[in-house]
Steps between C-alpha positions, in 0.01 A plus 500: 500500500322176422116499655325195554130525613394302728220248539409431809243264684351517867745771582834304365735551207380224250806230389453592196595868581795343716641351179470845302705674728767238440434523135540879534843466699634264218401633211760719410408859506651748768356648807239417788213272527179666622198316549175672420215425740130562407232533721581239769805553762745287452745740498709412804563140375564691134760676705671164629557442096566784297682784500251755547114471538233688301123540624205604302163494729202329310170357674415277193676343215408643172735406219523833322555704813763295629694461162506904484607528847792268387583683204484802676742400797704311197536841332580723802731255688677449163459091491681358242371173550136392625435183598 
């Protein structure tokens, strides 16, 4: 599985998160793109471009909490790429 996490602004998937999903289909490795959404919901327009869609609820952005969360659904969803 290749994860990409998503950025997102004012409730939308980011174009810059649009282009890592393509990066993630082409660069490769085997198996399903997920897209990892933090805190906001995008996650039905996450489902209208990956494979599967991941949520982790957050209220605030905090840099150290989000990078474990990503780690940790890296680990357990057994990611072999994160983008």
């Amino acid at each position: 599985m290749k994860l990409v996490v998503a950025e997102v602004k004012d409730g939308k998937l980011t174009k810059s998160t649009l282009e890592m999903v393509t990066a993630a289909r082409e660069c490769g490795v085997d198996g399903p793109v997920a897209v990892l959404v933090l805190g906001a919901d995008a996650s039905a327009e996450a489902a209208g471009v990956a494979d599967r869609v991941l949520t982790v609820q957050a209220t605030e952005y905090d840099a150290e909490v989000w990078a474990a969360a990503v780690a940790q659904v890296a680990k357990e969803q057994g990611a072999k790429v994160v983008l």
